[in-house]
Structure formats: structure tokens, C-alpha cells
Backbone as CSV, one residue per row, in Angstrom:
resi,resn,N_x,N_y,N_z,CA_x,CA_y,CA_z,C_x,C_y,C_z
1,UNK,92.412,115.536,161.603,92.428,114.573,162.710,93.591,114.866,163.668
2,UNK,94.906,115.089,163.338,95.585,115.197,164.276,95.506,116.627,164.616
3,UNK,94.935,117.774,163.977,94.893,119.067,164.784,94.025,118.578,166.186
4,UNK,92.959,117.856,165.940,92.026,117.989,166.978,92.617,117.104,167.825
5,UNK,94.061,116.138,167.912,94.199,115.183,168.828,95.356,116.409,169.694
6,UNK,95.581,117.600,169.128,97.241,118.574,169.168,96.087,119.226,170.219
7,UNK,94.581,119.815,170.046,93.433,120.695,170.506,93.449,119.951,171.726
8,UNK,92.897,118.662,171.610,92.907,117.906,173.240,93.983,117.929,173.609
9,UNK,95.139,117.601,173.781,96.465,117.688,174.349,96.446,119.067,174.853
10,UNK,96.236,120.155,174.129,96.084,121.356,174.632,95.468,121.835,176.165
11,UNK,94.251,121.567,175.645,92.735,121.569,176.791,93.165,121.057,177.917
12,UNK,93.818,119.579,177.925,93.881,119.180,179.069,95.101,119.681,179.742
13,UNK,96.052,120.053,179.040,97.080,120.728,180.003,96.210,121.793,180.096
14,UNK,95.804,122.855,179.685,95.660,124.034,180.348,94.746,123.485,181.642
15,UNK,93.604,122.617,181.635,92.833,121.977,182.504,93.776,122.156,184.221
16,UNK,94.752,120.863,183.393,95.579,120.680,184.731,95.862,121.626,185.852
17,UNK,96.228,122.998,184.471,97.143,124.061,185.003,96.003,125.326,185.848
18,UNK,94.960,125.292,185.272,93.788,125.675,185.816,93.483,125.202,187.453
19,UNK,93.613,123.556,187.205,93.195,122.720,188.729,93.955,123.526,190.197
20,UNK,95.151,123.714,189.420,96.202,123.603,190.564,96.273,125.097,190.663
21,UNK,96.071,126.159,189.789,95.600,127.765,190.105,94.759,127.480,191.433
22,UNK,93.649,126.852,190.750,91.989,126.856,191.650,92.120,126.415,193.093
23,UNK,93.133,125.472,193.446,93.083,124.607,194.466,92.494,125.635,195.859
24,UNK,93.015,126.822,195.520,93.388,128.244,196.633,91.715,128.773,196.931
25,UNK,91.524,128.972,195.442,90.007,129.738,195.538,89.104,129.062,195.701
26,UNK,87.395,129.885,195.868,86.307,128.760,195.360,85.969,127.849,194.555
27,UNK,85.048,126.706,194.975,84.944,125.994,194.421,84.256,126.533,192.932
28,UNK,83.095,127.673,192.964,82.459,128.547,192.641,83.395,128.693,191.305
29,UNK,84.545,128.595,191.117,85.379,129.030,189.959,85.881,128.186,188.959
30,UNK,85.307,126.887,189.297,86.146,126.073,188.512,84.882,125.507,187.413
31,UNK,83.639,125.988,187.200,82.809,126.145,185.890,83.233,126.599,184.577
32,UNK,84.570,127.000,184.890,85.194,126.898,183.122,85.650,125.672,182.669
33,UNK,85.404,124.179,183.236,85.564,123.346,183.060,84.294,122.651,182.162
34,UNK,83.422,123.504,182.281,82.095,123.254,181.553,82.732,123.362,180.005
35,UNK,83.210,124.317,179.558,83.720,124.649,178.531,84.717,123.803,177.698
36,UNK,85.558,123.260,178.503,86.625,122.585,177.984,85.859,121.067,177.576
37,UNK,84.797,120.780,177.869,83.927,119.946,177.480,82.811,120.064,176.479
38,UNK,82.917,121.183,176.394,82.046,121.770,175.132,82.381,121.448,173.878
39,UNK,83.933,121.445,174.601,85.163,121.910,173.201,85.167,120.102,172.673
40,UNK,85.305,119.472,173.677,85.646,117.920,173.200,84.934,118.081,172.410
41,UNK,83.319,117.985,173.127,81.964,117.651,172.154,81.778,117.711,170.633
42,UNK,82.484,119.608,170.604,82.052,119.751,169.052,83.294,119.074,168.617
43,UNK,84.445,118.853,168.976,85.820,118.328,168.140,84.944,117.156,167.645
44,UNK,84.627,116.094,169.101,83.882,114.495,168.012,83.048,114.933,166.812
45,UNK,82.232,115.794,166.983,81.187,115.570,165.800,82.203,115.812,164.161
């Protein structure tokens, strides 16, 4: 339980740190956000 609460804490900083890379480029680039939602998904089950 707490690895996967250490996993989200993770995700979403890199998220953040991703946002503010992206701000510059296409919008076109920021579909690795699909992923980081993948990741929640399987953590709940």
C-alpha cells in the first residue's frame, strides 16, 4: 500500500515536470499522459 501511494507521488511529479517541458511544443506530445493513467488504473486494482 504505501509503495503504490510513493508510485503516485512519483507519476505526478514527473507529470508536472513533463507539463512545463511541453508548454513549448505540440499539443500532439502530451499523449504520454495517457499512460500515467494507465498506471493509476492498474495500481487500484
Amino acid at each position: 500500500m504505501e509503495y503504490s501511494v510513493w508510485l503516485l507521488r512519483y507519476i505526478f511529479k514527473n507529470k508536472n515536470k513533463n507539463k512545463n517541458k511541453n508548454k513549448n511544443k505540440n499539443k500532439k506530445r502530451e499523449r504520454p499522459a495517457l499512460n500515467h493513467n494507465l498506471l493509476i488504473v492498474l495500481i487500484s486494482f
